[in-house]
C-alpha positions in Angstrom: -47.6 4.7 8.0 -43.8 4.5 6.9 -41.2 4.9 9.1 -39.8 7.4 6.6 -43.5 9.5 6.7 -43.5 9.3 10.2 -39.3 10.8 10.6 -40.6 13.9 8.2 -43.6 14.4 10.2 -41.8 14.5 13.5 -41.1 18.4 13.4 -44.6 19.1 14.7 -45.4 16.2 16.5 -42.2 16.1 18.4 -43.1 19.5 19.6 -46.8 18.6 20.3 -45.5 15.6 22.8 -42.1 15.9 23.9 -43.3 17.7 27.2 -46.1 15.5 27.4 -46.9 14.8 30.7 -47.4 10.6 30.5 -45.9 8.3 33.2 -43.9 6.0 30.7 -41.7 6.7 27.2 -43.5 4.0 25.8 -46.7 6.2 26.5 -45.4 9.2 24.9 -44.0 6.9 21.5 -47.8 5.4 21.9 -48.6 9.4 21.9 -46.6 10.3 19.3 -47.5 7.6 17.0 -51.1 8.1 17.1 -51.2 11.4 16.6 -49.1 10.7 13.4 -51.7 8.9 12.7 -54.8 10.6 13.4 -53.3 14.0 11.6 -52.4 11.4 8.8 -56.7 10.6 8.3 -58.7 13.3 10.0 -62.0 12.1 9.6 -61.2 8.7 10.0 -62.4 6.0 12.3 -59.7 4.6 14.7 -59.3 1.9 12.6 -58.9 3.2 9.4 -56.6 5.5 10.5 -54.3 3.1 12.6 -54.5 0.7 8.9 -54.5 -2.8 11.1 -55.8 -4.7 14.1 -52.2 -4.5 16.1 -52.3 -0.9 16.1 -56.0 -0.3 16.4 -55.9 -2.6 19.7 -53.2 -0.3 20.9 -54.8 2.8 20.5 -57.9 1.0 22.9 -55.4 0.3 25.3 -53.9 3.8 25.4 -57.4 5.3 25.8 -58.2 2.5 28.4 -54.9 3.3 30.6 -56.0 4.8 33.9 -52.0 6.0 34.2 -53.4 8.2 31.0 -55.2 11.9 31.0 -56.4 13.7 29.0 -54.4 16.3 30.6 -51.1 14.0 30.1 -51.9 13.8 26.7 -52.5 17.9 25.8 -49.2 18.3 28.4 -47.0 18.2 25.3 -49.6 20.9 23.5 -49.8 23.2 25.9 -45.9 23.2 26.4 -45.5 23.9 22.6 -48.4 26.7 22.9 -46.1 28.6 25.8 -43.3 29.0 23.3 -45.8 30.3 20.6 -46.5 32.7 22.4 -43.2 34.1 24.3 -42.3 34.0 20.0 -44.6 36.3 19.5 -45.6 39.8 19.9 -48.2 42.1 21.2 -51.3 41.0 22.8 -52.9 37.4 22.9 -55.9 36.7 22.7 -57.7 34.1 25.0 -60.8 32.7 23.8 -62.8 30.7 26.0 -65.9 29.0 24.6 -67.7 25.7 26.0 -69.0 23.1 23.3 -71.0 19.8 23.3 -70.0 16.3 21.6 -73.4 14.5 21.2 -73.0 10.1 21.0 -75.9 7.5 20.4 -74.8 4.6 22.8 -77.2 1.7 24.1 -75.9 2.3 27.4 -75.8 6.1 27.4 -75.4 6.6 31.3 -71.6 4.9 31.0 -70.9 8.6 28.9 -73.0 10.8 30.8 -75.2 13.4 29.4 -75.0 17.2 28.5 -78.5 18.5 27.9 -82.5 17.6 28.1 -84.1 19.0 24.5 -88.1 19.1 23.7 -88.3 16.7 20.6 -91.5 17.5 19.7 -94.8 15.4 21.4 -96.4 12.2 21.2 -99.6 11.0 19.7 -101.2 11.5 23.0 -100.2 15.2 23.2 -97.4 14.4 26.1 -94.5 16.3 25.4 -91.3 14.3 24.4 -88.2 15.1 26.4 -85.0 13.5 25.6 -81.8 13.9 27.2 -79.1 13.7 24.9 -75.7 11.4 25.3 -72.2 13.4 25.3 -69.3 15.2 26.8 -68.6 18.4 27.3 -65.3 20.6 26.1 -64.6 24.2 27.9 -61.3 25.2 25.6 -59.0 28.5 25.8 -57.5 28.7 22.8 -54.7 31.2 22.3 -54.3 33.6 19.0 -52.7 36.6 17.8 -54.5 40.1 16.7 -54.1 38.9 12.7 -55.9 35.5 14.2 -53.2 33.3 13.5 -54.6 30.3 16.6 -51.2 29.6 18.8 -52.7 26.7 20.8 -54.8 25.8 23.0 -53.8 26.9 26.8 -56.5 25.3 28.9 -59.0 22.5 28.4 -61.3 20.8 30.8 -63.8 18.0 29.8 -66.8 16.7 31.9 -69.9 15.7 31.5 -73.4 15.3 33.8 -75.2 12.7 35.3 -78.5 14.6 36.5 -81.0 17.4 36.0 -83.8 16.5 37.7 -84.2 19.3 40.8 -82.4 21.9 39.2 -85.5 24.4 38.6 -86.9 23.0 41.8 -83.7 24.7 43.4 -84.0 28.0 41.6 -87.1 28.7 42.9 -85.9 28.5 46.5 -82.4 29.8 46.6 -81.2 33.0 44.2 -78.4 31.8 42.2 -76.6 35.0 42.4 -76.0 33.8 46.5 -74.4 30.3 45.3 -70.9 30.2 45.7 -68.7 30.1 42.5 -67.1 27.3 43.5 -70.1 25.6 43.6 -71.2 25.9 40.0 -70.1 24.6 36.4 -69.7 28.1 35.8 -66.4 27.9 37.7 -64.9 26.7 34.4 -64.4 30.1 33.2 -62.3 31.0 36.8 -60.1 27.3 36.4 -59.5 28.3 32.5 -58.3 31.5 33.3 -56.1 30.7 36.1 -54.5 27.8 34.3 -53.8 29.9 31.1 -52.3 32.6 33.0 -50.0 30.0 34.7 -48.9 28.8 31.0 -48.3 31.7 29.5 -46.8 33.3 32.4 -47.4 37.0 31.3 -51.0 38.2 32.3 -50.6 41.6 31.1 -50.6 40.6 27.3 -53.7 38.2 27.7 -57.2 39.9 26.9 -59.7 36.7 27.9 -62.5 36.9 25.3 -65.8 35.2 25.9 -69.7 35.1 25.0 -72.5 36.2 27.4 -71.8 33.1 29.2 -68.8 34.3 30.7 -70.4 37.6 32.0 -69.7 36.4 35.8 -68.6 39.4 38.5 -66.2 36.5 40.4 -64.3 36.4 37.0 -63.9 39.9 36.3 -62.7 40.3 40.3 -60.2 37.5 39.4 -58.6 38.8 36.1 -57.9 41.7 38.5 -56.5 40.4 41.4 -54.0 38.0 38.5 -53.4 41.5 36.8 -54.9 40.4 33.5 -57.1 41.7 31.0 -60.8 40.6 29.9 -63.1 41.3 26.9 -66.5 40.1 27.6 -69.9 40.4 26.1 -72.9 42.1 28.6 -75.8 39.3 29.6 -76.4 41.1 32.7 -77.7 44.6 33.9 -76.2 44.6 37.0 -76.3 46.9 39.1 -74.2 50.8 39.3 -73.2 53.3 42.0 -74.8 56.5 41.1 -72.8 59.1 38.9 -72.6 62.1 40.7 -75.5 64.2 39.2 -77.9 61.6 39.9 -81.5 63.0 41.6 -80.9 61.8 45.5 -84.2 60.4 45.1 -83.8 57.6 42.6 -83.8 53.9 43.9 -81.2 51.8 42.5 -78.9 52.5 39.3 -77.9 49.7 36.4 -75.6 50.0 34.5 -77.7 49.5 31.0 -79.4 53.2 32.1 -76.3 54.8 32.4 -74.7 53.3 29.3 -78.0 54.6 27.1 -77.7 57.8 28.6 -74.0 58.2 27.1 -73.8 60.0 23.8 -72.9 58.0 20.8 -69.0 58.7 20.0 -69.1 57.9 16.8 -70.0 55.4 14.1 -68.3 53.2 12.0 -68.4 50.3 9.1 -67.4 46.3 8.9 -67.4 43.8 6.5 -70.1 41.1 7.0 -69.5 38.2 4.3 -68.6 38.6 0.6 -70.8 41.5 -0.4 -72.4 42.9 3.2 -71.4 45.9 5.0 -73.1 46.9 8.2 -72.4 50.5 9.8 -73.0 50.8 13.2 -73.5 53.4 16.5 -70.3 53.2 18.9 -70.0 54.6 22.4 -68.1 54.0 25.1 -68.6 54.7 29.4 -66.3 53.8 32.4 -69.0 52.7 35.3 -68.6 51.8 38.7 -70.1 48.0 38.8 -71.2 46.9 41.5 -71.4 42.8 42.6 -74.5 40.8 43.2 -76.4 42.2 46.2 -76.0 38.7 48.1 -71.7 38.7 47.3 -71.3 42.5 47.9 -69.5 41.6 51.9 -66.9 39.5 49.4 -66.6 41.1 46.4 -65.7 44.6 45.8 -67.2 47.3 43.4 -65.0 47.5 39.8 -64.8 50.3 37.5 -65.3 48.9 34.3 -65.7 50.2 30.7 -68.9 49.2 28.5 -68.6 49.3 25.0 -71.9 49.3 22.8 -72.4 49.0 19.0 -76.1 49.0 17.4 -76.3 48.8 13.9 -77.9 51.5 11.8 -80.9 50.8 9.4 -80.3 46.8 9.5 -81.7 44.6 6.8 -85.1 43.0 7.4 -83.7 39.2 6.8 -81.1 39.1 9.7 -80.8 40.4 13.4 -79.3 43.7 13.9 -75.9 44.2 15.4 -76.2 45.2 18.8 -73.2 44.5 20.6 -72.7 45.1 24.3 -69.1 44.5 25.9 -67.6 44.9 29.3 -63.6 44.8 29.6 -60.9 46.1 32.0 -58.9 47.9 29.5 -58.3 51.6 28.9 -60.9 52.9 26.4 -60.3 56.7 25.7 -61.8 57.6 22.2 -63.3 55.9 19.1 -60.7 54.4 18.2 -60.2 52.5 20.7 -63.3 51.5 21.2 -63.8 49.7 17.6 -60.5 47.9 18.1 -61.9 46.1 21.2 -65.2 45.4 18.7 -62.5 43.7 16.3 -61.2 42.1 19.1 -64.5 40.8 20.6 -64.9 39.4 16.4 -62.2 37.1 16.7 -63.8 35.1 19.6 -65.6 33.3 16.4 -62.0 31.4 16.0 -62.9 29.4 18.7 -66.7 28.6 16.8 -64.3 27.5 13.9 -61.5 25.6 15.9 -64.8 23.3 17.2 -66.4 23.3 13.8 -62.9 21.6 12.9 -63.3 19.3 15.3 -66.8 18.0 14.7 -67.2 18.1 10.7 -63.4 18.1 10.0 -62.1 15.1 12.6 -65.0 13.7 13.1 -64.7 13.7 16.5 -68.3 12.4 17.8 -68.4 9.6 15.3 -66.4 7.7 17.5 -67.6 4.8 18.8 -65.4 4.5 22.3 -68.3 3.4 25.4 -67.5 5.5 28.1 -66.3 9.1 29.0 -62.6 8.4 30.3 -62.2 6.8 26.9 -63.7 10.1 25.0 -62.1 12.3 26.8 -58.9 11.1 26.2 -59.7 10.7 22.2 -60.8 14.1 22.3 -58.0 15.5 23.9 -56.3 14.0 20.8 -58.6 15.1 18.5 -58.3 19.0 19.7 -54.4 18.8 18.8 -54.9 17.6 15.3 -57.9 20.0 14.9 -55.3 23.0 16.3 -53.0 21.7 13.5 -55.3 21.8 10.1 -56.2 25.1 11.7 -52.8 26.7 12.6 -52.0 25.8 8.8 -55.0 27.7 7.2 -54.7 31.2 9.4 -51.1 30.8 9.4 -50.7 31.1 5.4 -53.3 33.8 5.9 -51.6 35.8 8.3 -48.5 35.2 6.9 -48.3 34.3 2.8 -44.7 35.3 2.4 -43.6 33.0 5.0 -41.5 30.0 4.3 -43.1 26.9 4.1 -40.9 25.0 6.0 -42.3 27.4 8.9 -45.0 25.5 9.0 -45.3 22.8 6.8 -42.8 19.3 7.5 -40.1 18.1 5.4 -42.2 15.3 4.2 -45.4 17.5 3.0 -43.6 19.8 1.3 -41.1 17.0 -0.6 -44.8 15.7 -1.2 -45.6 18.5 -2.7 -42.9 19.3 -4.9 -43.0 16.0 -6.4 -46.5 16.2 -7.3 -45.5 20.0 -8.8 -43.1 18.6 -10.6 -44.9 15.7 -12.5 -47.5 18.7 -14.0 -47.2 19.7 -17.1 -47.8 23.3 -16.2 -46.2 23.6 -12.5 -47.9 25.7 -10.5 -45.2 26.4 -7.3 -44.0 29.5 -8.8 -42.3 30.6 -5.4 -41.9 29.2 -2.8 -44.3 30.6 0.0 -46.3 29.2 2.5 -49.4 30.5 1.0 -48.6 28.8 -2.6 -47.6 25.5 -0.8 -51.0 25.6 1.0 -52.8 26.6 -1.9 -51.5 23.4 -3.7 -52.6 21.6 -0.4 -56.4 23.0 -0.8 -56.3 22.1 -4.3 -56.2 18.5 -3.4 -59.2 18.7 -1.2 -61.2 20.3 -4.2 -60.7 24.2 -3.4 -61.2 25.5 -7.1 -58.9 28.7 -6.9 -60.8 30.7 -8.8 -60.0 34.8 -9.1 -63.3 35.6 -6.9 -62.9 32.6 -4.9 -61.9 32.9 -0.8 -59.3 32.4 0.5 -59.0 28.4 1.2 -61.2 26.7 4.5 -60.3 24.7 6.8 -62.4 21.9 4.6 -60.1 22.0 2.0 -57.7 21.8 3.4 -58.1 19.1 5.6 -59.3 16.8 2.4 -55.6 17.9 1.1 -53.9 17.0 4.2 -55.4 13.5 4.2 -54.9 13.2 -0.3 -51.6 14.7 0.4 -50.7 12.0 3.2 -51.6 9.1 1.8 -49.5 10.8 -1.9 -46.2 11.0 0.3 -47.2 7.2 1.6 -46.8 5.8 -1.3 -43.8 7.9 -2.8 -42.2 6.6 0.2 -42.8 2.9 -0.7 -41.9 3.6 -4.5 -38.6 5.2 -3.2 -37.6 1.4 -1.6 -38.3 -0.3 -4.8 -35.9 -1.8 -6.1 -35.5 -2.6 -9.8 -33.5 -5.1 -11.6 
C-alpha cells in the first residue's frame, strides 16, 4: 500500500486506533497499518493482504506479542463507538449475540473447542461424535432505530477445553441454583455492564437479545444500572397471582397469564420482496418472579410481555410467534409493535457476523493458537463494522455527503473512474450514489427492481476500488520525459 493511499485512508482509521489501548506507539502504527491493510483486501489471507514477507512477518509478531489484546486492539474502536453515539439521537440499540469461528488444525487442542456435533455413524452402527475446533465471539454491537450499526461496545472471546461431565452434572444439581458467576452465561451480565460503562448513558440503551439471553440475574441487573432490555421469552417462569385468581390454584407462570390477555390488536410486516405476514399482538405487565432456588437473592420484577402470532401462516415456513419480555412502558398497540420492530433489528448483529465469516474471511486463517485468533479477530470485527457502517449508512442516510463516510482517497477514486466513462453516472454527489458506484464494482447490477446494494457488493467494490486508487497513486508519480 502507498504512502499516499494510506494518508487518505487515515480519516477512519485514525479514529478506529488513536485511543487504542497498546503499550507502545510503534504498536498502535503496527495497528494502524494493518488495519489499512486488512480493510484494503477483505477476504484476503495475511499475506496477500500485507503484499510481502517483511510485512507479513510483522503482522505474526503483532499477533504473537503478549504486551497485545484483543482488548488493546478494539480500545481504539470502542472509543470511536462512544462518540457515535453521544452524536446521535434517541435510543440505541444494543445487540448482543454470541457466534462460533470453526478452524481445521492438526493440533486442534492449541485453539480450543466450541461444540461436540453427531456426524452421522460408522459402518458398525457407533455413532460418530466430533468436537469441532474454534473460538468463540459474544459481541454488542451498537445501532440506531433506522439500523445504521455505530460500533461495536463490548466483545469478549473465549473458547473451551472440555465437555465431558457436563450432563453428568445436570442430573445432580438444578442449574437454575448455579450461581451466575459461575456460568458462560455470565457473558450477557459482563457485556452489559461494560457497554453501559462506554456509552455512559443507560437510559437511552435498550439491550436486545435472542432466547439465550432470557436470564432473571440480567433483567435484575439492567435494573439496578437503570437501563432498558428487549428480550425474547425461552422460559415460563414463574408469576405472583393477579388478584382474581381462585385461592386454590398451585403455582402461576407467566405463559397462563399472558394467554389469558385479550389480543390488542393486529397488525402487518414485510417479510422479503413479495411476503407480507399479519399477525395477533397483545401486551401484559406481570409480576415475575426469580428461580425458586435464587428467590432469598433476587427480587420479584414487574415486567411487560409482548406476544405476536401470525395469522393463517403459509404451509412452507414456520409461523411467527414472537414472545418478548422488556422493562419499558408498554401502554397500547402502538407501542407494543414498535418494540416488535425493535426486537427485528437484533438480525443486524446475524449480518455484522455474516460479514465477518463470508465477507473477511475470518476462519480461513491459518494462525495455530487462540491468543493469535483472538487478536486477528478482534481486527477482523473492526473492518467487518466498516463495510457494514458503509452499506446501512447510505441507506439510512442517501442524501448525506460522502465525505461523511467515505475517505478522501475512495471518493478521488471514484471520481476518477466517473470521469473516464463515457456516460458518467455521479450525477450528485450523495453518499448513496458514491456507494452505488462502489457496489457496481463488486458486480451489484442496479437494476429498477433490484435491492438496495449488500454488504457483498460492496465489499468486492471496496477491495476493486482499493487496489483502482493503488495504482492511480503510482501513475500520479510517473514521471514522463
Amino acid at each position: 500500500m502507498s504512502k499516499d493511499t494510506e494518508a487518505g485512508g487515515a480519516g477512519w482509521l485514525g479514529d478506529e486506533v488513536v485511543s487504542a489501548g497498546l503499550p507502545d506507539k510503534r504498536l498502535a502504527r503496527r495497528l494502524h497499518r494493518l488495519l489499512d491493510q486488512m480493510s484494503a483486501a477483505p477476504g484476503q489471507p495475511v499475506p496477500a493482504a500485507c503484499g510481502d514477507w517483511a510485512a507479513t512477518k510483522a503482522a505474526y509478531r503483532f499477533f504473537d506479542n503478549p504486551r497485545v489484546t484483543e482488548h488493546g486492539v478494539m480500545a481504539g474502536h470502542f472509543a470511536a463507538t462512544a462518540m457515535r453515539v453521544a452524536a446521535s439521537e434517541g435510543p440505541i440499540l444494543v445487540l448482543q449475540d454470541t457466534t462460533e469461528f470453526i478452524y481445521s488444525r492438526a493440533q486442534p487442542g492449541k485453539i480450543g473447542f466450541t461444540k461436540t456435533i453427531n456426524a452421522g455413524a460408522y459402518k458398525a452402527g457407533q455413532p460418530n461424535v466430533r468436537t469441532l475446533c474454534g473460538m468463540l465471539m459474544h459481541s454488542s454491537l451498537a445501532v440506531t432505530l433506522t439500523g445504521t450499526p455505530l460500533g461495536l461496545t463490548a466483545v469478549k472471546f473465549w473458547t473451551r477445553k472440555k465437555f465431558k461431565g457436563t450432563w453428568t452434572l445436570k442430573r445432580h444439581v438444578n442449574p437454575t441454583r448455579v450461581p451466575i458467576e459461575t456460568k458462560e452465561s455470565y457473558r450477557w451480565l459482563e457485556n452489559l455492564r461494560q457497554s453501559i460503562a462506554l456509552v455512559g448513558a443507560p437510559e437511552r440503551c435498550v439491550h436486545v437479545g435472542d432466547r439465550e439471553s432470557d436470564i432473571y440475574e440480567l433483567f435484575c441487573l439492567a435494573q439496578d444500572l437503570g437501563t432498558r432490555f428487549l428480550v425474547r421469552v425461552q422460559t415460563n417462569r414463574l408469576a405472583a397471582a393477579p388478584g382474581d385468581a381462585e385461592p386454590e390454584r398451585g403455582a402461576h407462570r407467566v405463559f397462563e397469564q399472558l394467554s389469558a390477555a385479550p389480543w390488542a390488536g393486529r397488525h402487518c410486516v414485510k417479510i422479503g420482496q413479495d411476503e407480507t405476514a399479519c399477525v395477533h399482538v397483545k401486551f401484559a405487565t406481570i409480576e415475575t418472579m426469580p428461580p425458586v432456588g435464587k428467590q432469598k437473592r433476587y427480587s420479584p420484577q414487574l415486567l411487560t410481555y409482548v406476544h405476536a402470532l401470525e395469522i393463517d401462516p403459509p404451509a412452507d415456513r414456520p409461523p411467527i410467534d414472537w414472545k418478548l419480555v422488556t422493562n419499558l412502558p408498554v401502554d397500547d398497540l402502538a407501542a407494543a409493535v414498535e418494540k416488535l420492530g425493535w426486537y427485528a433489528l437484533r438480525w443486524k448483529a446475524e449480518v455484522f457476523h455474516k460479514v465477518m465469516k463470508s465477507g473477511c474471511r475470518a476462519e480461513a486463517a491459518r494462525l495455530e493458537t487462540a491468543e493469535r485468533l483472538a487478536k486477528f479477530l478482534a481486527l477482523i470485527a473492526v473492518v467487518s463494522w466498516r463495510i457494514f457502517f458503509l452499506t446501512m449508512s447510505a441507506r439510512a442516510k442517501p442524501s448525506a455527503t460522502p465525505d461523511s463516510v467515505l475517505t478522501g482517497a475512495e471518493i478521488a477514486a471514484l471520481e476518477r473512474i466517473d470521469a473516464a466513462r463515457t456516460r458518467p453516472r455521479l450525477q450528485r454527489s450523495t453518499l448513496a450514489a458514491y456507494l452505488l458506484q462502489i457496489a457496481m464494482l463488486g458486480g451489484y447490477l442496479a437494476r429498477n427492481h433490484d435491492p438496495p446494494p449488500g454488504n457483498m457488493v460492496v465489499w468486492r467494490g471496496l477491495t476493486r476500488l482499493h487496489d483502482i486508487a493503488f495504482g492511480i497513486s503510482i501513475g500520479a508519480r510517473q514521471r514522463y520525459g
